[in-house]
N, C-alpha and C positions, 0 to 999 in steps of 0.2 A: 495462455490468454483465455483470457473467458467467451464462453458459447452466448451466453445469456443475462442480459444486463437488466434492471428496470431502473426506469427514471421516474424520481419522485418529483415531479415538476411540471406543467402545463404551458403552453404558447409556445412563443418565438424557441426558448431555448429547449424544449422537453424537443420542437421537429428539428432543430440543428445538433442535437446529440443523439439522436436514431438516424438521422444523417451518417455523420460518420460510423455509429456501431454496425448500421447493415454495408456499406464500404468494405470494414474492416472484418465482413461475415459474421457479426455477434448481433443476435437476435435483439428485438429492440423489446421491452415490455414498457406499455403506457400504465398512466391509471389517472380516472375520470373522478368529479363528483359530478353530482346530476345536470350542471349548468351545462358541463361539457362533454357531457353525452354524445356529440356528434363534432363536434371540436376538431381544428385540422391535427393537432400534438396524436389524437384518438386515432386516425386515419391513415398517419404515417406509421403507425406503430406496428408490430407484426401483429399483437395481441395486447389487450387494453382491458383494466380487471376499474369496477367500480369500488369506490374508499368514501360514498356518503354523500352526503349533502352539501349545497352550494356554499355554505359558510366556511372559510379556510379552514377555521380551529376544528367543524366536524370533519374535513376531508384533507388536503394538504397539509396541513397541521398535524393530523392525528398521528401519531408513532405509531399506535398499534394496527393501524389500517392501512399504513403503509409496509410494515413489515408482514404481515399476515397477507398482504399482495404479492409480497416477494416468496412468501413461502408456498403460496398455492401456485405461483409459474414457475417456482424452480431457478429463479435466477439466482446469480452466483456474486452478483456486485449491483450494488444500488450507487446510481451518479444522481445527486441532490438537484444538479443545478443552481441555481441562485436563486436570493430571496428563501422563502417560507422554510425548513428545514436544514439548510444547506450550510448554516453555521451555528448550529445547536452541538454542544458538545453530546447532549441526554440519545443523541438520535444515532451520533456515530458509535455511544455506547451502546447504542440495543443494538444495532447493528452486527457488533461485534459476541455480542451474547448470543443471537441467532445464530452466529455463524455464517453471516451473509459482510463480505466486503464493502467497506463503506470507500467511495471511491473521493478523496480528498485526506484534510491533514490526518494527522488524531488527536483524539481529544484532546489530551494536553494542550497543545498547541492552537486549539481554538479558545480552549479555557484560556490562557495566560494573553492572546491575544481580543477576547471578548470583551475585558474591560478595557473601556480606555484607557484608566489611570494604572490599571497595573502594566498596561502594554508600553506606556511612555516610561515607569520607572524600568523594567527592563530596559528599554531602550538606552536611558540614561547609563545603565551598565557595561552598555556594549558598544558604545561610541556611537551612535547613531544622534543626530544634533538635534535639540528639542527648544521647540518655542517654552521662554519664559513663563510659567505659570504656577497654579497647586493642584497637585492628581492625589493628592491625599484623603481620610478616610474620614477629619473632621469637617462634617455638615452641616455643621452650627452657621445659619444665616449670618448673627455678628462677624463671626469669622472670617469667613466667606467675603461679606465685605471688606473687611481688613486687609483679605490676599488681594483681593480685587484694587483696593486704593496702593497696595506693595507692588503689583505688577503695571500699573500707571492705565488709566485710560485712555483710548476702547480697549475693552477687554469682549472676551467671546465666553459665555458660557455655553456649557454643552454635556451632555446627557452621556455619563460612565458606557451605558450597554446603550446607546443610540447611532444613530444611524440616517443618511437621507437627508438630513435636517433637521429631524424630529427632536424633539428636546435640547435645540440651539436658540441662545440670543445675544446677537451683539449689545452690549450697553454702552453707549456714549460718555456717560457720566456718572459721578456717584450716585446723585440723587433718584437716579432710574434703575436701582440696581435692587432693591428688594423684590419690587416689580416682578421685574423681569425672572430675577431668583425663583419667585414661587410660578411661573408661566409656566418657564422653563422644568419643573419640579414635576410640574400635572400632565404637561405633556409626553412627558418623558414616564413617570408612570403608568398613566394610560396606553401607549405603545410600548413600554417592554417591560412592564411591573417594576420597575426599578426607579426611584428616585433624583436617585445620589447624582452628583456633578462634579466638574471638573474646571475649574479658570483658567485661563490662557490670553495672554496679549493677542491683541486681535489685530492682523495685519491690514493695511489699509487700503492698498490694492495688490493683492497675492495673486500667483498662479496658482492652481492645481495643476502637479504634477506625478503620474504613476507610472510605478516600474511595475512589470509584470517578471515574476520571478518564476522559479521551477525548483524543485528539488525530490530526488528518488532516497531507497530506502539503504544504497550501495556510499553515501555520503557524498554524493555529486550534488551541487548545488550552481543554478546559473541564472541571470539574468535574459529577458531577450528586448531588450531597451526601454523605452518610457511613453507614454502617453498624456497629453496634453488636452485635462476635463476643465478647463476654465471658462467656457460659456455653460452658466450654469442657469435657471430661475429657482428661486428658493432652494437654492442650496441644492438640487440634485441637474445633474447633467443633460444637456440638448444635443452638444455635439461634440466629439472626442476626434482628435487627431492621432495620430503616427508619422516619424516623430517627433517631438517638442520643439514646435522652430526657435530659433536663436539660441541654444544650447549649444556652447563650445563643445568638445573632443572631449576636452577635460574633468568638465561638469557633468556630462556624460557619464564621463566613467564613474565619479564622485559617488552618483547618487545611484551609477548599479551596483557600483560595490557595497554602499550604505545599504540597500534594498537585502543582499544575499549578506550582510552581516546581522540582519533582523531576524532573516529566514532562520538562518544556523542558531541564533540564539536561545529559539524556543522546538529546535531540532524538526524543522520542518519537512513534512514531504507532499509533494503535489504539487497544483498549482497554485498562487496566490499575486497578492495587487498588496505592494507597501505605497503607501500615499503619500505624498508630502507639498507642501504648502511653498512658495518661494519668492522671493523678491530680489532687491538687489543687495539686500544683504549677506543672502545665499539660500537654503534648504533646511527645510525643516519638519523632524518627521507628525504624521497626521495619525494614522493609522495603517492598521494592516488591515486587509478583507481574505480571509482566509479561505475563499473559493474564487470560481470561474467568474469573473465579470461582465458584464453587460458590454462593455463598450472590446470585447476581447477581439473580435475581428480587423480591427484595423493592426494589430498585431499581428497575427495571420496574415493579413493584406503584406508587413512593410516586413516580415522575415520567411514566408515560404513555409514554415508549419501548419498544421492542424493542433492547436493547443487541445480539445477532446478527444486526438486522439493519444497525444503525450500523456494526459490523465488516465485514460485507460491501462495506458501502458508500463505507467510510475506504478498504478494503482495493483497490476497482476507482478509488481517484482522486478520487472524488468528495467533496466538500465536508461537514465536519459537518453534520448534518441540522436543528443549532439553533443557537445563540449562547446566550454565559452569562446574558443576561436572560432568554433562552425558557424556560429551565429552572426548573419550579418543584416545591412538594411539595406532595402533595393525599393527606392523609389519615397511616396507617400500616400497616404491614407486618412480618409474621414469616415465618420461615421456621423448621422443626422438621426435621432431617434425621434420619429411620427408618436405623437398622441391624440388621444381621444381628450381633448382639452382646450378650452375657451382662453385662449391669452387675455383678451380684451376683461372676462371678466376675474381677474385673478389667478389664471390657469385653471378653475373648477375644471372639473371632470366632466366628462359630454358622454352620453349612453346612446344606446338605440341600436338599429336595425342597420350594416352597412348593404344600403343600395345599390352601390357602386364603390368597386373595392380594387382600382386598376395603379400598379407601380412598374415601374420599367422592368422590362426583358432582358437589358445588357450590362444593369450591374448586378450587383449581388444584394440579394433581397432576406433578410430572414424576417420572419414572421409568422404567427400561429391564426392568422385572419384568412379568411375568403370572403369574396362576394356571398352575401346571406345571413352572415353570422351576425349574431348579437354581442354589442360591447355591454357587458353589465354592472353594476355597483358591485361585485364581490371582489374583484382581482383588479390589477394595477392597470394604466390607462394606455400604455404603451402599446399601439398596434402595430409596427413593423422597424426595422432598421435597415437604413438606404448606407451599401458600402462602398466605395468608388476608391479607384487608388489611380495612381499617374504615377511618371517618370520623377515628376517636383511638386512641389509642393501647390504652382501656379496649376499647373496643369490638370491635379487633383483636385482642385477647386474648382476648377470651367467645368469637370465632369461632375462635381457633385451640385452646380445649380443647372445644369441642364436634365440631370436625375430628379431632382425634386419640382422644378417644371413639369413633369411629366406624368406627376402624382395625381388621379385624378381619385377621391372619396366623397363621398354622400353617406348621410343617413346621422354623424355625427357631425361636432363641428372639433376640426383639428388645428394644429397647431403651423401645419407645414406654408403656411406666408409670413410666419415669423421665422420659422426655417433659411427660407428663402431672403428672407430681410438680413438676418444674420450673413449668410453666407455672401450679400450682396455689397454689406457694407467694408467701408474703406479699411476700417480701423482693423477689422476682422481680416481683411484680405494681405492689410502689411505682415500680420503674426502678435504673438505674444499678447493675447488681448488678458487680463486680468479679471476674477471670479466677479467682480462687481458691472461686469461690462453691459449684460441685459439689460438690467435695472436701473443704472445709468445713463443708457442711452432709450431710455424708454419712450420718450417724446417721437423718437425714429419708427424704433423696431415693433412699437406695440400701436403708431400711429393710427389714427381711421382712414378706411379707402372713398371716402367721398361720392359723388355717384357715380353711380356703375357706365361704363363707355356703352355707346350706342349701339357695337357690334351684339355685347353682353345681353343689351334688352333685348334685340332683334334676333336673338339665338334663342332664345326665352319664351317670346312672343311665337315665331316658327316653330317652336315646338309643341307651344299648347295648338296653333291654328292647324297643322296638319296632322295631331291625332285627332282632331275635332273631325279634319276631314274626311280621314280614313275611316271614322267612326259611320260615316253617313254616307257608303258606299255599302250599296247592297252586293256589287260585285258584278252587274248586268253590263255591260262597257255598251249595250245599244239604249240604258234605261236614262231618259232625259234627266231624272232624277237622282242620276248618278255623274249628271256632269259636272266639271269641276272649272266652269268659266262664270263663276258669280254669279249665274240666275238661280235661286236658289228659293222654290214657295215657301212661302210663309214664312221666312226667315230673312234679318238684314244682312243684309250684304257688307255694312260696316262693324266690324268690331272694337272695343275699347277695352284694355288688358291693362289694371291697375297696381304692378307690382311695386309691394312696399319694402322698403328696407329701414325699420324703425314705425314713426311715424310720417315718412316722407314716402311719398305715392310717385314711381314714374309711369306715367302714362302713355300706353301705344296704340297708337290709333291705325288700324288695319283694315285692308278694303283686297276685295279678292281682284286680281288681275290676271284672266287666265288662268294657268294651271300656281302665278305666282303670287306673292302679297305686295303691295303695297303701306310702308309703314311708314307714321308717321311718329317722329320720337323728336321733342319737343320743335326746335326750328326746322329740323333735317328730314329732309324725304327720303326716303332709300326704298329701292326693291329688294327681295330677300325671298329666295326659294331655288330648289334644287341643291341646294346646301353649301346655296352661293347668297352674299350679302353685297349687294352694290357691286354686284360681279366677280368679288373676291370668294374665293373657297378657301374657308379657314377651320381648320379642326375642332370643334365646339359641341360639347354634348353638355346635354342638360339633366340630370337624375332628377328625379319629383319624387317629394316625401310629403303626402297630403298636402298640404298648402305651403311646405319650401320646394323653391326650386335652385337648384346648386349649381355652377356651372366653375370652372377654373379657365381664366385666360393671363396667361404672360406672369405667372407666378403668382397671382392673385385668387382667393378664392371669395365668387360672390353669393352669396344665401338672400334671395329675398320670395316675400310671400304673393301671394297669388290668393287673395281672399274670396273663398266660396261666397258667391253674393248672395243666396237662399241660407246659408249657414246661419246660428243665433250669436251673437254677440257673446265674446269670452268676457267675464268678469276678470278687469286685469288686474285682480290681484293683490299687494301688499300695499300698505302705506301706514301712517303714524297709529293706525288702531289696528295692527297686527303683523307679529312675525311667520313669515314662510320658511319654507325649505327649500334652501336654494337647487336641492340634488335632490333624486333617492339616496337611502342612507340609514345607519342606525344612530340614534341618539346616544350617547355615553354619559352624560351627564346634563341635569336641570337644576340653575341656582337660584330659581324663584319659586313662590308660594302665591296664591290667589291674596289681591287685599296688598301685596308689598308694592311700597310705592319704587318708581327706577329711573336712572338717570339715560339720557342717549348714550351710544356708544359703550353702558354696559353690557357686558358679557351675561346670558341668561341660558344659550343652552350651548352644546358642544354636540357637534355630528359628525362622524366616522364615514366615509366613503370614499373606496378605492383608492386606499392609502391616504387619503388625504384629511387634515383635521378641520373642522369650519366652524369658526369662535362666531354665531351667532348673536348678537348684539342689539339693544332695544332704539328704535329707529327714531322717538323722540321720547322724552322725561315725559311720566306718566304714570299711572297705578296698575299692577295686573289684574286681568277681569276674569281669566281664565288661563288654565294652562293645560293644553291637548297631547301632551306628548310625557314619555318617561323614561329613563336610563334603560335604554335596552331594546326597546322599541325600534323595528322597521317603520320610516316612515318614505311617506312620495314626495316627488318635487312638486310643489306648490302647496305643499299640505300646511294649514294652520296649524303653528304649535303652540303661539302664546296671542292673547287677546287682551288689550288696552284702554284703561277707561282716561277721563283724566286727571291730568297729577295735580 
């Protein structure tokens, strides 16, 4: 076994895999770019070597900065992680040049599994069931269409070396297929330099479903059953089950044994996730992800392993730690994954300062956040993942919305009242919901919360009036001018607290009564102090981030401002004579020229921010007057990038 491991990786997964290395007494080695300098992954590590600058490609990305870490700690096995190097065939070769263990498949085996279309016609070889389509090498657009009208409409296109969603589009019909064709083309090169595509009948409401497989280097090969990722938004996962409800005994078995006849076909070893897509016609395979996944704990939760520390163990020679009868399931399992992300506006990405950074104590929590830390445009938006398991499936679910209730963050805006919505709704709670289910029920799950309940203001209100108060305590308990029964010189005694949410103002009207307030919130009077509201004591904290105030009640979270009334008026910003930046972010691309006349809802620039692509678009038909930005470019949220005369 190895002494001394480094992890090429950051967040949640770089502190759950020094988790188990110092467990299992193997030294843990981090490695930093300058964002993360002080970063919990840094922290937990025994020793933490710096590999560059905050841009992935300089630091995470770099091969040579990442082995030249392992070579100045002496470590004996690099574990990738997921994401950024972790399925790079170029990385487990250098790896293996140094002389440093690369702990996952080998290359081969990521190579033949990297392409989609060469991974499906293997597949086709080996009996594994494939949706209708062409994984072929001609990319001629006519063509292209031609498979697409041969395999019947919707069809799905989708990006050879993609991933996430990135370089996918369903097409409804023929006439939207060129389109789509070249979208799909640009996105898909812009994230993985790769072009090329692949057509597939596009199912109409599919599951996703994933087996988690294993295999060592002794030819033990096993499954340890399947995973159910079909509440997804744009294509990538929210919440992952263990295991797949409504799956027979049978189907079970079907699709583990499909999974380990994938494995063996490209002579796999370690850990991996074959995919597959399913309806009632039956299964069909998606892909393989030839490392540790994201969603891998609810696995762990419903069989009793440490899958990190199985990889460690494949990865030093040694023999699977079970055989396929050891392996059973006890119980169920979710998994809810927290982002830094606005549902309401698209899912964008939300950054900043986490002011308040509090997730429950009694389930299982991973995550690379604390209170203090900055979320920033470089890296993915995901701040933690909430694990909860039960005896059934019902029972796992009551634990995981009382976990997610309990989630209380500031400073970004997160996603976890859609969390909450999801896990609340009917359809979710019978089973088997299908990958379309978000988006579909999006009238529900993405609904607006209307105005904030009176507790909410009154918690809001109490909490700006008693730092007010504590602020105007000199500390003297005999000084008249420290008492706290509303006589107060030179000051009124009534206040009015105008928090907005939007452009809707609710207004509290506050008047001191003794040591407590009196408030008045629109019909209703209520008293409120001592951290009791109308007599009631209900758990309610409030984080303040300059002029938001945040609070979470009964699975809801409410953000509203508190505008400095000495403050200058913000210029709010965009309309038909100029595009903004919805994020921070880099530009990748600008398809206009000063003087070019444009249409609405053309596309004019393209911006890159933590993982996510945002087709910029001109807001009405128009001429452009200027253009402030250029491929490559950092720019800010609100930043002007194109200027509008008229068309």
């Amino acid at each position: 076994m190895f002494t001394k491991i480094l992890i090429a990786n950051r967040g949640e997964i770089a502190v759950r895999i020094a988790r188990t290395a110092r467990r299992m007494g193997i030294e843990a080695i981090a490695v930093f770019s300058d964002a993360d300098a002080k970063a919990m992954h840094v922290l937990a590590a025994d020793r933490a070597y710096p590999i560059g600058a905050a841009p992935p490609r300089e630091s995470y990305l770099s091969i040579p900065r990442i082995i030249e870490a392992a070579r100045l700690s002496g470590a004996q096995a690099i574990h990738p992680g997921y994401g950024f190097l972790s399925e790079n065939p170029a990385f487990a070769d250098a790896c293996a040049a140094a002389g440093i263990v690369f702990i996952g498949p080998p290359a081969s085996a990521m190579r033949a599994m990297g392409s989609k279309s060469a991974a499906k016609a293997l597949m086709a070889t080996s009996g594994v069931p494939l949706l209708p389509g062409y994984h072929g090498d001609n990319q001629d657009p006519g063509f292209l269409a031609e498979q697409a009208e041969s395999v019947g409409f919707p069809v799905v296109i989708k990006a050879v070396s993609g991933g996430g969603g990135r370089g996918m589009r369903v097409v409804e019909r023929a006439a939207d297929f060129g389109a789509a064709l070249q979208s799909a083309r640009q996105e898909s090169a812009s994230a993985f330099g790769d072009d090329r595509v692949l057509i597939e009948r596009y199912l109409q409401r599919p599951r996703h479903i994933e087996v988690q497989i294993f295999a060592d280097t002794h030819g033990n090969a096993v499954h340890l059953f399947e995973r159910d990722c079909s509440a997804q938004r744009r294509h990538q996962k929210v919440i992952e089950e263990a295991p797949a409800p409504g799956l027979s005994a049978r189907q079970r078995q079907e699709m583990g044994a499909a999974a380990v006849a994938a494995a063996q076909a490209v002579g796999y070893t370690g850990a991996g996730t074959v995919e597959f897509v399913a309806d009632s016609d039956g299964f069909f395979f998606l892909e393989m992800n030839t490392r540790l996944q994201v969603e891998h704990p609810v696995t762990e939760m419903v069989t009793g392993f440490d899958l990190v520390e199985w990889q460690l163990r494949v990865a030093a020679g040694e023999k699977l730690p079970a055989t396929q009868s050891e392996i059973h399931l006890d119980g169920h399992a979710f998994e809810a994954r927290i982002y830094a992300e606005d549902p309401a506006r698209d899912f964008a990405p939300s950054i900043g300062r986490l002011s308040l950074f509090e997730l429950p104590s009694d389930v299982r929590v991973d995550t690379g956040f604390a209170a203090g830390d900055t979320v920033s445009i470089h890296y993915d938006a995901m701040l933690a993942k909430l694990i909860v398991h039960g005896p059934d499936r019902v029972a796992a679910l009551r634990v995981l919305k009382r976990a997610l209730d309990g989630c209380e963050v500031a400073g970004v805006v997160t996603n976890l009242d859609l969390l909450g919505r999801i896990a609340g709704h009917p359809d979710f709670a019978a089973g088997g919901i299908d990958t379309g289910f978000i988006a579909r029920e999006g009238t529900t799950l993405l609904a607006g919360q209307g105005a904030p309940p009176d507790a909410v203001l009154a918690a809001m209100a109490l909490a700006e009036l008693d730092v007010e108060a504590v602020a105007a305590d000199g500390g003297d308990p005999y000084s008249p001018w420290d008492a706290r029964d509303g006589w107060w010189t030179n000051s009124s005694p009534v206040r009015t607290l105008d928090f907005m949410d939007g452009e809707t103002a609710y207004p509290v009207r506050a008047v001191r009564d003794g040591t407590a307030w009196r408030l008045t919130i629109g019909e209703r009077r209520l008293l409120a102090g001592g951290g009791t509201i109308d007599g009631v004591r209900e758990r309610l904290r409030v984080a303040k981030d300059g002029e938001t105030r945040t609070l979470r009640r009964d699975g809801q979270t409410w953000r509203l401002r508190l505008p400095d009334p000495i403050a200058g008026v913000d210029d709010e910003g965009g309309g038909a004579d100029r595009l903004l930046a919805p994020i921070p972010g880099q530009v990748t691309a600008v398809s206009v020229v000063v003087g070019q006349a444009v249409s609405r809802g053309q596309v004019l620039v393209v911006l890159e921010a933590m993982k996510t692509v945002f087709r910029l678009t001109a807001p009405a038909d128009g001429t452009v007057s200027a253009v402030n930005c250029a491929a490559g470019e950092m720019v800010q949220e609100g930043q002007i990038l194109v200027s509008f005369g008229e068309g």
